[in-house]
Each structure stands twice: as structure tokens, then as C-alpha cells.
N, C-alpha and C positions, 0 to 999 in steps of 0.2 A: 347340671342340666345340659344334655345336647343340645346343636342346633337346632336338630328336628323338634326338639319342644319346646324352643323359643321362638319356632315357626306358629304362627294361627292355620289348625288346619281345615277351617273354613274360614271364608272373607267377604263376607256381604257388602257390596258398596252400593249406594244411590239404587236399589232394589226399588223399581216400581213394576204394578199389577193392575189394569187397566182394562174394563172388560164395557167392549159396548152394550151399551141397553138402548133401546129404540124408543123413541119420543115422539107422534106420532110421523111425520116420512123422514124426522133427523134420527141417527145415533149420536149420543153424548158418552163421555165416558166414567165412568163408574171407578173411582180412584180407590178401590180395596186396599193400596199398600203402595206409598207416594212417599221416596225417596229415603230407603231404610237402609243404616250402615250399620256392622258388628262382626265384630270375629268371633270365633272360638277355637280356645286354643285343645288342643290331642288329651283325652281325660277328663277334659271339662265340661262341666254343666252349665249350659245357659237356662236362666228361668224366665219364660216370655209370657206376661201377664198382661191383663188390661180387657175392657169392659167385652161381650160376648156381641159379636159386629164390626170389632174395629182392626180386625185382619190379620189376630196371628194364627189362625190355620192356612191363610193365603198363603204366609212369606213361609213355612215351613211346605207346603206345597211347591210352592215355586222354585223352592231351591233343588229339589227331585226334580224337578222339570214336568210334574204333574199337571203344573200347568206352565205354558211357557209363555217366563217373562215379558213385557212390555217395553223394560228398559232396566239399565244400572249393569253390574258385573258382578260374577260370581263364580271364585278362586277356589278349590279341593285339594290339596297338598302341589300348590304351586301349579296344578293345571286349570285352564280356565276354561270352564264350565257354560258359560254365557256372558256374552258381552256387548251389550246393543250399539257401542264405537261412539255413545256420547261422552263427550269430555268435561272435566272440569276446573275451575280451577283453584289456586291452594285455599280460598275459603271458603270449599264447596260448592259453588254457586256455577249453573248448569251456564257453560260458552254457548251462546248465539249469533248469527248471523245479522245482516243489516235489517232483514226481515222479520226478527225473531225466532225462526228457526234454530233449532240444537245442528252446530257443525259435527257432522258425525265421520267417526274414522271408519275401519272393519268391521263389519258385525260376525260374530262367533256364537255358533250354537252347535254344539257337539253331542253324537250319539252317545245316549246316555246310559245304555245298557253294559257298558264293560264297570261303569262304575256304579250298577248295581249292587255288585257286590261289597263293596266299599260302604255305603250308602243308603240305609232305610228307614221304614216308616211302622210304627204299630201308632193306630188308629182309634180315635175315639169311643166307638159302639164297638164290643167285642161281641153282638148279637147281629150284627152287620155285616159287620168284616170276616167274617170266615163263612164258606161255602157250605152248606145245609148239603149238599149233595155227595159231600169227602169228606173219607174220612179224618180221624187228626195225622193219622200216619202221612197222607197224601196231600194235608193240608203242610205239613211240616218240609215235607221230602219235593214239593212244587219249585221252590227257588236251586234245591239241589238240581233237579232234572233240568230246569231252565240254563245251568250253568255247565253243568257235566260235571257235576262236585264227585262223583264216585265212578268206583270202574265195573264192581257187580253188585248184584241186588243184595248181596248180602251185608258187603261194606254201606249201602243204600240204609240198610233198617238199621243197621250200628250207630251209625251218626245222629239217624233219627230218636233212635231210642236213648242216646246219651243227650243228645240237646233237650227232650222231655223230662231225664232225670236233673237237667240242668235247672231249668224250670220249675220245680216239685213237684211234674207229673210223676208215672209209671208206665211199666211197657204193659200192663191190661189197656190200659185208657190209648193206645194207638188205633186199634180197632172201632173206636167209637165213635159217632159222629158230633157236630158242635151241640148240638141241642140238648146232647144227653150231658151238657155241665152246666156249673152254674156260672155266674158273670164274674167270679175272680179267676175258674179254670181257664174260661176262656179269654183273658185277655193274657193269660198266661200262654197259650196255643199261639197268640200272635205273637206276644214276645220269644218265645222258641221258631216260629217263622222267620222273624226279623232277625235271627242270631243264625238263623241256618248257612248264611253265606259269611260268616266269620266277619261283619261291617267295625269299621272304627269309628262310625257315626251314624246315631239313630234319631229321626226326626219322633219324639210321644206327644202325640197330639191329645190332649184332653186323656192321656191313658189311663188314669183315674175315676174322674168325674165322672163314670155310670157305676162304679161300684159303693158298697158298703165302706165306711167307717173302717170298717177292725179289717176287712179287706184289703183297703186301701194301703193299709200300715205295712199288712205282709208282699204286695205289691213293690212298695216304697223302696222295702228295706231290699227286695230282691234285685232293682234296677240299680242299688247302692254295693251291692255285693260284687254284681256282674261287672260292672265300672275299675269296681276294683280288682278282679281277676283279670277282667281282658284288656281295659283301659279303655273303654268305649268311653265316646262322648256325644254329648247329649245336648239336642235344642229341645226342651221341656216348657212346652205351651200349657198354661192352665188359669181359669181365671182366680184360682185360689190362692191367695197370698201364704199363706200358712204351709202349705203343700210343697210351694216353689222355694220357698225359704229352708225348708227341712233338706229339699233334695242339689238345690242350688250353689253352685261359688258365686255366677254373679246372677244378677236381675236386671232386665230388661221390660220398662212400662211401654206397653204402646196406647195412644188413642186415637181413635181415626185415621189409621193408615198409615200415624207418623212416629217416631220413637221419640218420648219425654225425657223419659231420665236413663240410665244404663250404671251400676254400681256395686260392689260387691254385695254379697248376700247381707251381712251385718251391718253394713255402712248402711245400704239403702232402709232398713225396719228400722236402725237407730238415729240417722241423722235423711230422711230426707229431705230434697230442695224443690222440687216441682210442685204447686201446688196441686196438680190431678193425684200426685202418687200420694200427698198429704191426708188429701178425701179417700184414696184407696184405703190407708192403710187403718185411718180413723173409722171404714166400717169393719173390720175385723173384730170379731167377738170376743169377748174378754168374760175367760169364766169367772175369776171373782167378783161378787155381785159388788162389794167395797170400792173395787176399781174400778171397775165399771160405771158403779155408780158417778166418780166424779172425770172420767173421762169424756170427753168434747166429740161431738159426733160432727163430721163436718158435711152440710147438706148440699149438694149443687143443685143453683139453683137454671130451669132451663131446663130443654130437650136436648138430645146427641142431633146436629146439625145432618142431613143425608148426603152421603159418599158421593149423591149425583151434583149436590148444589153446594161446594164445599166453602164455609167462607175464606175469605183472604186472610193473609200471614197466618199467623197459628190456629190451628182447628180448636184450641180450646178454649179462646179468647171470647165465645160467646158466654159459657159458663164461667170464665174467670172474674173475681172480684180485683184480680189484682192489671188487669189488660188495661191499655192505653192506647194508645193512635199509632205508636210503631209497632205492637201487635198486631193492628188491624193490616199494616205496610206490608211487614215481613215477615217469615216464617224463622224464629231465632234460629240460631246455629247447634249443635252440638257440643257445648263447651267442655273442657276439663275443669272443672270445679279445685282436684288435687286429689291425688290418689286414687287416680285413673276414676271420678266420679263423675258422671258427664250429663248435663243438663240441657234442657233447650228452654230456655225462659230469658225474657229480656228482663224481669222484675224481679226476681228469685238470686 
């Protein structure tokens, strides 16, 4: 292995997203994604799972700069991307002031357009995300012209027409517009958008979950294929455990803004330790009805706490059977369990 792929070539640290909402004449702030840390290393798949609310299309936004950060730092092959100058120290824990204020160094927010290219996103709704008004050729060929990927219109349609046979389009279907496909063509128009600027890392937000079943598979296997030709890597948010597990090296649970557990793909469905990823993976359906049968469903019990009123130390500690008084204190750490499995539970 070179250095370069024993480099992480994204690096999330202390990642927070922070968006005021207005309370009648206050703003309070709405904690979408409160203190998130992860790398990934060049070819790698992340799988970012966890309940529909609790923030991972934020932290996959956020790290495009779609929206911009609140706070934390965030590294792209050693250049640094964003970095709000709070510090901290070796056990995580945010440095303040006499005042409680965070001491802040340099803040660093850099034009994000050179590392477009570098760097995309195919999106959830493939009936959303592509323009009714262009066609696929235009829909395709939009990140080349932003970029000046070509030098005549001919080389223009080459490219286009080869990223489409990339995809399992054909060069009839360039002329067409999005409406005239169904919802697997079209998430495949985004995926050949998203590949137009040659990226080594693509944020798939939900790129699944509006398609079909047998869709999905051909989907799956295609984002499996393309990884392995170009060596793209992948932050793969979905709240499907099964899906994440198929396309994933590792898995990452978030709930409310915060990240529970982080572990390889088999370690985490075979041995987990948090008890929220316990209840995740206890509702997964199990088609033998035999096994099913005597399999344990684990119920939480409780509502999801709101992002505005968030309780103290761990966010899960309201649902937890296993919380006690230093949960209510602190928000556990990130621990290494062993073999890079990493937990945040003081009980687990």
C-alpha cells in the first residue's frame, strides 16, 4: 500500500451544523449535526445510517459546503476545506475560556469550486434533481461546461456519450428529456453527472430509497463496479441497514446529530455494542418465518427528543434502559472498543 492510501482522504473532525430557528423575538439554534468525527480512506465506502431526522444528509451536505459549517474541520487530500479555529484537546473536549467561550485560532473557508471536481453529490429524488427543461445530453455535459472539460463540441458529445454508456444508458436516450425515464434511468443521469468531472469522492444521499427493489440491486451493483474501475469513494447515507451493509467496508450510526457507534461492515451486524444500533438492527426483517419467529424485537421506548431542546450528555439517554446520572452529565467519548470499533456509551 502507498502512503497516499494510508492517508484518509476525507477527515471530518468535531463537524457541527447549527441553523437558527426563531422562537418568538429569540433565535435558538437547531443542533442538526453536534460534534461529528470520521475519515475515509481513497476507495472506501462509508455507510451513514440512522433514524430519517437525525442528520446525515446535513454532515454529507456540509462537507460540499452546500451548506456552510457552524463549526469542526474538514480535510480533502491534506487541504483544509473548512475550519472554524476551535480547538481541542487530546480527549476531545471543546477548550474554553474563563467565560466559557470556545478559544478560537484562524477560521478557514475556502472556494469550493476548484474542488468540484474532485468532489460530488447524486441525490436522493431522481425526479427532483434533474432539470425538466434539458436535456440528458445537457444534463450530463452541465459540470463539463462549468469546468472547460473539453476543447470542441465534438470531444463535448464523446465524453457525454461514453459516461452514458458508462452508466447503462445509450446515445438515443441523450436527446431526451428526464421525464421521458423511469426512476432507475434517472438516478442513473445523476450518477453519470456526478462522474462527468472524473470525482474521487461522491457524497449518495439516499440514492436508492425512491427506487424499486430489483432496481435498487442494479443500482447497487453499478456504484460497486464504478468503485472498482475508478476507485471512487463513497459517503453512502441510507437509513437501510441491509443496503449499507451490502455496499459498505465500514458503518457509521448516527442519532440526533451525534455519532453512536463507527465499525466495519461485519463487525458492526455481527457484534454490535451501542445499544440504539442494537434496536436498529433488531428491526430488520428476517425472511425466514422460523427465525423470525424466535428473534427479539427490541422496542424503544419514548419519542426522538427535538434538535431545538436537546437533552444533556447523550441524546439517547432518554430512550435508554441502560442511562444513569453520568449520561445525563456527559456526552461519552468515542472509544476504540478494538479493531478500530468505536463506541460512545458509558454502559456498553
Amino acid at each position: 500500500m502507498s502512503e497516499n492510501e494510508k492517508k484518509p482522504l476525507l477527515k471530518v473532525e468535531h463537524l457541527k451544523q447549527y441553523f437558527p430557528v426563531s422562537q418568538g423575538f429569540h433565535k435558538i439554534p437547531l443542533k442538526a449535526v453536534d460534534d461529528i468525527s470520521f475519515e475515509i480512506m481513497p476507495g472506501e465506502t462509508l455507510g451513514l445510517v440512522g433514524e430519517s431526522g437525525c442528520g446525515k444528509t446535513t454532515v454529507g451536505r456540509s462537507i460540499l459546503h452546500l451548506y456552510e459549517p457552524t463549526g469542526g474541520r474538514i480535510t480533502f487530500k491534506d487541504d483544509v476545506l473548512f475550519d472554524s479555529g476551535e480547538q481541542y484537546d487530546e480527549n476531545g473536549k471543546l477548550i474554553v475560556d474563563a467565560n466559557g467561550k470556545p478559544k478560537l485560532g484562524r477560521k478557514v473557508s475556502v472556494n469550493m469550486l476548484p474542488y468540484r471536481k474532485e468532489m460530488q453529490m447524486v441525490f436522493q429524488d431522481p425526479y427532483s434533481s434533474l432539470d425538466p427543461r434539458m436535456t440528458v445530453e445537457d444534463i450530463v455535459g452541465e459540470p463539463l461546461d462549468t469546468h472547460h472539460l473539453y476543447k470542441t463540441k465534438e470531444e463535448r458529445r464523446e465524453k457525454i456519450l461514453k459516461l452514458l454508456d458508462t452508466v447503462g444508458l445509450n446515445a438515443e436516450h441523450a436527446m431526451r428529456y428526464a421525464h421521458e425515464f423511469s426512476g432507475g434511468q434517472r438516478q442513473r443521469i445523476g450518477i453519470a453527472r456526478a462522474l462527468a468531472v472524473d470525482p474521487s469522492f461522491i457524497v449518495c444521499d439516499e440514492a436508492v430509497s425512491a427506487l424499486d427493489v430489483s432496481i435498487q440491486a442494479q443500482v447497487l451493483n453499478m456504484f460497486e463496479d464504478l468503485q472498482e474501475k475508478l476507485g471512487i469513494a463513497y459517503l453512502f447515507i441510507s437509513h437501510d441497514l441491509l443496503v449499507v451493509q451490502h455496499i459498505s467496508n465500514r458503518i457509521a450510526v448516527m442519532y440526533l446529530g451525534r455519532m453512536m457507534e463507527i465499525a466495519d461492515s461485519d463487525e458492526l451486524m455481527d457484534h454490535p455494542i451501542h445499544p440504539y444500533t442494537l434496536s436498529l438492527l433488531s428491526a430488520i426483517p428476517i425472511p425466514d418465518p422460523e427465525t423470525a419467529r424466535h428473534s427479539h424485537r427490541i422496542i424503544l421506548e419514548g419519542d426522538v427528543p427535538s434538535p431545538l431542546h436537546m437533552p444533556t450528555g447523550c441524546p439517547f439517554r432518554t430512550r435508554c434502559k441502560y442511562a444513569t446520572e453520568q449520561c445525563a452529565k456527559e456526552m461519552p467519548p468515542l472509544k476504540d472498543r478494538g479493531n478500530g470499533h468505536l463506541c460512545a456509551c458509558w454502559n456498553k
